[in-house]
C-alpha positions in Angstrom: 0.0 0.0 0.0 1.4 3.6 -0.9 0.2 7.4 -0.1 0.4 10.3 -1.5 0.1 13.6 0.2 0.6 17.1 -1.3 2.7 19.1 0.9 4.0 22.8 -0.1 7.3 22.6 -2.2 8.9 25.8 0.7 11.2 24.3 3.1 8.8 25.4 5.7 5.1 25.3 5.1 3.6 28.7 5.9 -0.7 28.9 5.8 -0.4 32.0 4.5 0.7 30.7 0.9 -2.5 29.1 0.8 -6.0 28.5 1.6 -6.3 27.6 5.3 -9.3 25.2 4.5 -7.4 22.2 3.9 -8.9 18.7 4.4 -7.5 15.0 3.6 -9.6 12.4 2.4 -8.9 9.1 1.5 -9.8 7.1 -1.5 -10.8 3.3 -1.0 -10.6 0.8 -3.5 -10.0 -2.9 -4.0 -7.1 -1.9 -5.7 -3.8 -3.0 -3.2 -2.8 1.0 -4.0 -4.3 3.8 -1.5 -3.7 7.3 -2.1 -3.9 9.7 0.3 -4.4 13.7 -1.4 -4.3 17.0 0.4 -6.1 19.4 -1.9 -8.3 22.4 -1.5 -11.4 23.7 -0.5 -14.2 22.3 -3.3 -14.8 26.1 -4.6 -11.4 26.5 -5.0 -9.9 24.8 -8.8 -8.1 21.6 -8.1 -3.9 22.1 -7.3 -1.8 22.0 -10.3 0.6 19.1 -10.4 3.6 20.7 -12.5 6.7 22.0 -10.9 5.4 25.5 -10.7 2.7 24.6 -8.5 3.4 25.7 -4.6 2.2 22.3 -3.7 3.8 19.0 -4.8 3.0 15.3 -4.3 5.2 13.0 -1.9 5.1 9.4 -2.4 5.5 7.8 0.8 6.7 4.1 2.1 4.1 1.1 3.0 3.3 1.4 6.8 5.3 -1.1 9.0 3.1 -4.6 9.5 1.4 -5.0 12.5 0.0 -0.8 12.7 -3.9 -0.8 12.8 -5.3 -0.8 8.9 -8.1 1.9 10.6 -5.3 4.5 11.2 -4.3 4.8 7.2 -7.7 5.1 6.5 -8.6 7.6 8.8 -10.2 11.2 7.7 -8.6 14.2 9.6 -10.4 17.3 8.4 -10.5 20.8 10.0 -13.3 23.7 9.3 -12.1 27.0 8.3 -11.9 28.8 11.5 -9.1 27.0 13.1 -5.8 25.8 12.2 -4.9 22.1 10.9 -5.2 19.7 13.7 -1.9 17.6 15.1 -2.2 14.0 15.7 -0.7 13.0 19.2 1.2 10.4 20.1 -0.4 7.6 22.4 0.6 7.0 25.9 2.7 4.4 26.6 0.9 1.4 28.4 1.9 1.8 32.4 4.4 -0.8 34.0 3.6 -2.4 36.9 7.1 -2.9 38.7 6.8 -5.7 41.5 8.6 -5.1 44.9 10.0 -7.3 46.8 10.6 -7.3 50.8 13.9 -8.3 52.1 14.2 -11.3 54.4 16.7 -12.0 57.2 19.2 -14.7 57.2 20.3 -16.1 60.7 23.9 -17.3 60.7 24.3 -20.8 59.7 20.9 -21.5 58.6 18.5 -21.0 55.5 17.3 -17.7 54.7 14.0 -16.9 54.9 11.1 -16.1 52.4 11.6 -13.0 50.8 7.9 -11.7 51.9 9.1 -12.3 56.0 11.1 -10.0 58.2 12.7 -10.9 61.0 12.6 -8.7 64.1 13.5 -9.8 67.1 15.5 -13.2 68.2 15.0 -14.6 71.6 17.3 -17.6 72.9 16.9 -19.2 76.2 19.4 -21.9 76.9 20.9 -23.3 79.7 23.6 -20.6 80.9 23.3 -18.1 78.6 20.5 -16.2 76.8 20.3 -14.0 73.6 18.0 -11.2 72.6 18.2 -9.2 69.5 15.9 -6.6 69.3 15.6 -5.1 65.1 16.1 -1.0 64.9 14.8 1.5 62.3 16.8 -0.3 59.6 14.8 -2.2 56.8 16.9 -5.5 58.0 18.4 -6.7 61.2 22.0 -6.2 61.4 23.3 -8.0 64.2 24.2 -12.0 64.8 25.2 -13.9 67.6 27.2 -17.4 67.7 27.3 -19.3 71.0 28.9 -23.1 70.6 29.0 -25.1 74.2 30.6 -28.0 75.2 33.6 -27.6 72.9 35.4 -30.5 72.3 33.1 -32.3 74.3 34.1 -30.4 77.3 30.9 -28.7 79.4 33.8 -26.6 81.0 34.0 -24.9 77.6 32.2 -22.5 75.5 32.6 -19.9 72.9 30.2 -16.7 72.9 29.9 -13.7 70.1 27.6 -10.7 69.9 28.5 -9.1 65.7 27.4 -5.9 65.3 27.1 -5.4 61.2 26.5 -2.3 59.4 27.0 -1.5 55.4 24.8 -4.8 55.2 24.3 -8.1 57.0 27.3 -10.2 55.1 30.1 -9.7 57.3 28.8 -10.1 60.6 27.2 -13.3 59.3 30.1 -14.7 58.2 31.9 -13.6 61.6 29.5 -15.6 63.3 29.8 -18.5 61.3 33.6 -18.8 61.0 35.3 -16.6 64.2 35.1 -19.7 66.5 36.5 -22.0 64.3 39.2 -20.2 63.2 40.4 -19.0 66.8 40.1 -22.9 67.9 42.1 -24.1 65.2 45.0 -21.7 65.8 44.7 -22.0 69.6 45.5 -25.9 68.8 48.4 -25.0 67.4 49.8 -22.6 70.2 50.6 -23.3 74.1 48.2 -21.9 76.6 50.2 -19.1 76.9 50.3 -17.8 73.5 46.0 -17.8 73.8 45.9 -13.8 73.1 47.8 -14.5 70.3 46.0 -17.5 69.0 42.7 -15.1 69.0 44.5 -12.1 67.3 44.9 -14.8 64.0 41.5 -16.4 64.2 40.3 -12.5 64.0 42.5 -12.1 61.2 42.3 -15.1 59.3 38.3 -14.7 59.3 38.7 -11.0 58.2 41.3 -11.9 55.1 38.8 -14.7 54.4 35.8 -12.2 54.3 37.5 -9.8 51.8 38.6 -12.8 49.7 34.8 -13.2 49.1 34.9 -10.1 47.8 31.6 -8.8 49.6 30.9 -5.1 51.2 29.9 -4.7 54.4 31.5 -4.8 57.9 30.8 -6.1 61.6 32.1 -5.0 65.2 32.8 -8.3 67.4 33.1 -9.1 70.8 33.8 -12.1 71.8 34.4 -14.8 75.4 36.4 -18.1 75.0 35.9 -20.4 77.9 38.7 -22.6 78.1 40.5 -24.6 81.0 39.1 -21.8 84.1 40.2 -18.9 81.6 37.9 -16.3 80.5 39.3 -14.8 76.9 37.5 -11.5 76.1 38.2 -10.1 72.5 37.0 -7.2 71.0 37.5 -5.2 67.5 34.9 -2.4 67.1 32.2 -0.6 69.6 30.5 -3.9 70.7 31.4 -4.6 74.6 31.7 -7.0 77.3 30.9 -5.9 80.9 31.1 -8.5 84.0 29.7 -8.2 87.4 32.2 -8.8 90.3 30.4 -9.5 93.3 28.1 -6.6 91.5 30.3 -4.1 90.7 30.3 -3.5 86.6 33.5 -4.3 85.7 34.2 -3.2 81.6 36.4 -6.0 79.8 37.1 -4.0 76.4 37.7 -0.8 75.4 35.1 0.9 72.4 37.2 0.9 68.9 36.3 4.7 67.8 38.3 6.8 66.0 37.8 9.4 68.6 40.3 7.6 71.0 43.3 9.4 70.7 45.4 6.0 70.3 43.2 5.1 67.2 43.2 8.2 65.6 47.0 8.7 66.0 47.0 4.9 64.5 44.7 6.2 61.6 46.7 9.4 60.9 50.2 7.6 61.1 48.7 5.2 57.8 47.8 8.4 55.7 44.0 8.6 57.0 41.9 11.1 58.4 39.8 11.5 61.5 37.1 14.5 61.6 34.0 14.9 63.1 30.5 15.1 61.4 27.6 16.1 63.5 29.2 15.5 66.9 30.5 12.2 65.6 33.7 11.1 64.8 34.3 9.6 61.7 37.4 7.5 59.5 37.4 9.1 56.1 34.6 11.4 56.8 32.6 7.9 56.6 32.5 5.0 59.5 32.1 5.7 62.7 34.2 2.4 64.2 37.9 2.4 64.0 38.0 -1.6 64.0 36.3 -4.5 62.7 36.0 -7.6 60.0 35.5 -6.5 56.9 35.0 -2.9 55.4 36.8 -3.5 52.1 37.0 0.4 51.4 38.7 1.4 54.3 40.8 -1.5 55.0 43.9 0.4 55.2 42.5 2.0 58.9 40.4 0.0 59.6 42.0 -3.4 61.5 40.8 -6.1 62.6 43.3 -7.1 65.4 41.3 -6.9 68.3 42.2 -6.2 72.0 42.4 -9.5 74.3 41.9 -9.7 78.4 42.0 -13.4 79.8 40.9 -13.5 83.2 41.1 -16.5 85.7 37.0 -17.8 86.2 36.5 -17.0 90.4 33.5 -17.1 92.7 33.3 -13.6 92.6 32.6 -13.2 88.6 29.2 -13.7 88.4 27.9 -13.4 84.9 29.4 -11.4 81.8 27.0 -8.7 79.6 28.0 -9.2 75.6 26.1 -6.2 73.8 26.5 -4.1 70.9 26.5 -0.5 71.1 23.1 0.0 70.8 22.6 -1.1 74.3 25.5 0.7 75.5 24.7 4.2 73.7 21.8 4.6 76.1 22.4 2.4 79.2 25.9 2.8 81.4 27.6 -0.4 82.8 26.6 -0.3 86.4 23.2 -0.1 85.3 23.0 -2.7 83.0 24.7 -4.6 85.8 22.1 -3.5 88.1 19.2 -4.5 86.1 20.1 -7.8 85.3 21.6 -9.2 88.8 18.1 -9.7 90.8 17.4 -11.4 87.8 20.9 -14.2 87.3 22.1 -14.8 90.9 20.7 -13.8 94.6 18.8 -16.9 95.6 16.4 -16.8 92.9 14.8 -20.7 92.1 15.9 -20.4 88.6 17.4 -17.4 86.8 15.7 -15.7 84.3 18.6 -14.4 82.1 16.4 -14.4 78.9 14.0 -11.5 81.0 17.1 -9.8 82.0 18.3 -9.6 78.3 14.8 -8.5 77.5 14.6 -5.7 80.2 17.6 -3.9 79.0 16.9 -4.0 75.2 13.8 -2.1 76.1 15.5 0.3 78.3 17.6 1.2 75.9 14.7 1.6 73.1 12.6 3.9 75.1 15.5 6.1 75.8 15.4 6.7 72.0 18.2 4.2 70.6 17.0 3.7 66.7 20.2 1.3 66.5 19.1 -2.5 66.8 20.0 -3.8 70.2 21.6 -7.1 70.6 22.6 -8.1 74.4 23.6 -11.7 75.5 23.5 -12.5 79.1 26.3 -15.5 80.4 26.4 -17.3 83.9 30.0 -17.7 84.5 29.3 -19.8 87.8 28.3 -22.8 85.1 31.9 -22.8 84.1 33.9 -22.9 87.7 
């Protein structure tokens, strides 16, 4: 099928060259040819077709398959009072983009449908207890590892509280892979050499992390109970705090780069410490001066951590493992406090899971918008 349509021979068509009563009609046939004329007004004497004429004809192409036959054989036709009419192009049909939810993976098992969201974790076992308590984030940040009876020892036990941030990957794999990898270097090393033994697992799980070439980092805190020792490791702003016959006792030291040893550490590597908003900052970005992971600022960021190894005594009742969004709102000796009447004092049976529970919620009605993660542990089970 072909068209013609007579369009002025001037570069630019101007009405004023001619009649502005113009309408197209369209001749059918049975004929596979269609022709398509612009002409004038019927008083007016039909449009010259030689060269002189203002208007010429233009032969144009068969329409692309698959248009609507109606649309070639439409009329367009305007009166004399207005101007010709513009065709318009059609709106687009609308898209309908699905959204998905994100769903939470706990360390070492299956993730969950995509259309659940996990908010709050409650473990109740015997000797410790964990509760992890979601903030304003759109996913759950924090894991937890505990592994007892090591070796087949009931003596023994390792403990972790992974504070992630950037994403969940890096304090999931700390959680999955930080006991191991301490355990297997502390096999290879004396008793003596223990603080060094957990300086390489820390290590060897970071280098394995950035091997896997994910974002993301995690804060960790961690107690090894091995042979009457209590190992506390730390590499971030998570914390462990013990009671000693009730007196809050802190067993690391917050990783920030406003501690003047960290930020002279940062500064003598080529970094930068400022602060943004009344918080001190690597980079002008993270907030932690240590931890697994954090591909982008691995240079100041380490992950050796800080070791304490205590001998386990009557007097050491039970140890607080928390991230920092329990210890942003509630001190030490309070958290201590809080949880005692609840883990020791000649109480039938000790609710550590309620204590765990009692401080989360402290902490989130003093405004903390972090997610709170606070693990409760009876050292009396390991004497």
């Amino acid at each position: 099928m072909s068209c013609t349509v007579a369009i002025s021979n001037s570069p630019v068509f101007s009405p004023s060259r001619v009649s502005s009563s113009f309408f197209c009609k369209t001749s059918v046939s049975s004929s596979p040819e269609k022709t398509l004329t612009l002409t004038n007004s019927p008083s007016s004497p039909s449009l010259p077709s030689s060269p002189s004429s203002p208007l010429r004809l233009l032969r144009l192409q068969k329409p692309p398959s698959g248009l609507n036959r109606a649309s070639s054989d439409a009329v367009i036709s305007t009166s004399s009072s207005i101007s010709p009419t513009l065709l318009k192009r059609k709106r687009p049909a609308r898209l309908d983009i699905p959204i998905s939810s994100v769903g939470f993976v706990a360390a070492g098992g299956p993730g969950t449908p995509a259309v659940e969201r996990r908010e709050l974790v409650e473990v109740d076992r015997d000797g410790y207890s964990v509760y992890c308590k979601r903030g304003r984030r759109e996913v759950m940040e924090d894991r937890y590892s505990a592994v007892v009876n090591l070796q087949g020892d009931p003596k023994q036990a390792f403990f972790g509280i992974f504070d992630g941030h950037g994403g969940t990957k890096a304090a999931e794999f700390a959680a999955e892979n930080l006991d191991k990898n301490i355990l297997d270097e502390v096999e290879r090393r004396d008793e003596v050499e223990i603080d060094e033994a957990v300086k390489c697992g820390y290590l060897n799980t970071d280098s394995e992390f950035l091997k896997e070439d994910l974002r993301s980092g995690s804060c960790c805190v961690t107690a090894l109970i091995r042979k009457g020792n209590l190992v506390v490791s730390n590499a971030g702003d998570c914390r462990a705090v013990m009671s000693r016959g009730g007196i809050a006792e802190a067993l690391t030291s917050d990783h920030r780069p406003s501690r003047e040893d960290e930020k002279e550490r940062i500064e003598a590597s080529g970094g930068y410490v400022d602060c943004c908003h009344g918080i001190w900052r690597i980079q002008g970005s993270l907030a932690v001066s240590r931890g697994i992971g954090d591909r982008h600022l691995k240079q100041w960021v380490t992950a050796e951590p800080e070791t304490k190894i205590l001998r386990i005594e009557p007097d050491l009742e039970f140890l607080i493992l928390a991230s920092d969004g329990l210890w942003d709102k509630v001190s030490n000796q309070e958290a201590v406090d809080i949880a005692r009447p609840l883990c020791i004092g000649g109480i039938q049976k000790p609710e550590l899971l309620l204590a765990c529970r009692k401080l989360a919620t402290l902490s989130i009605s003093r405004g903390s918008t972090d997610d709170v993660s606070v693990m409760l542990i009876q050292l009396g089970r390991f004497y």
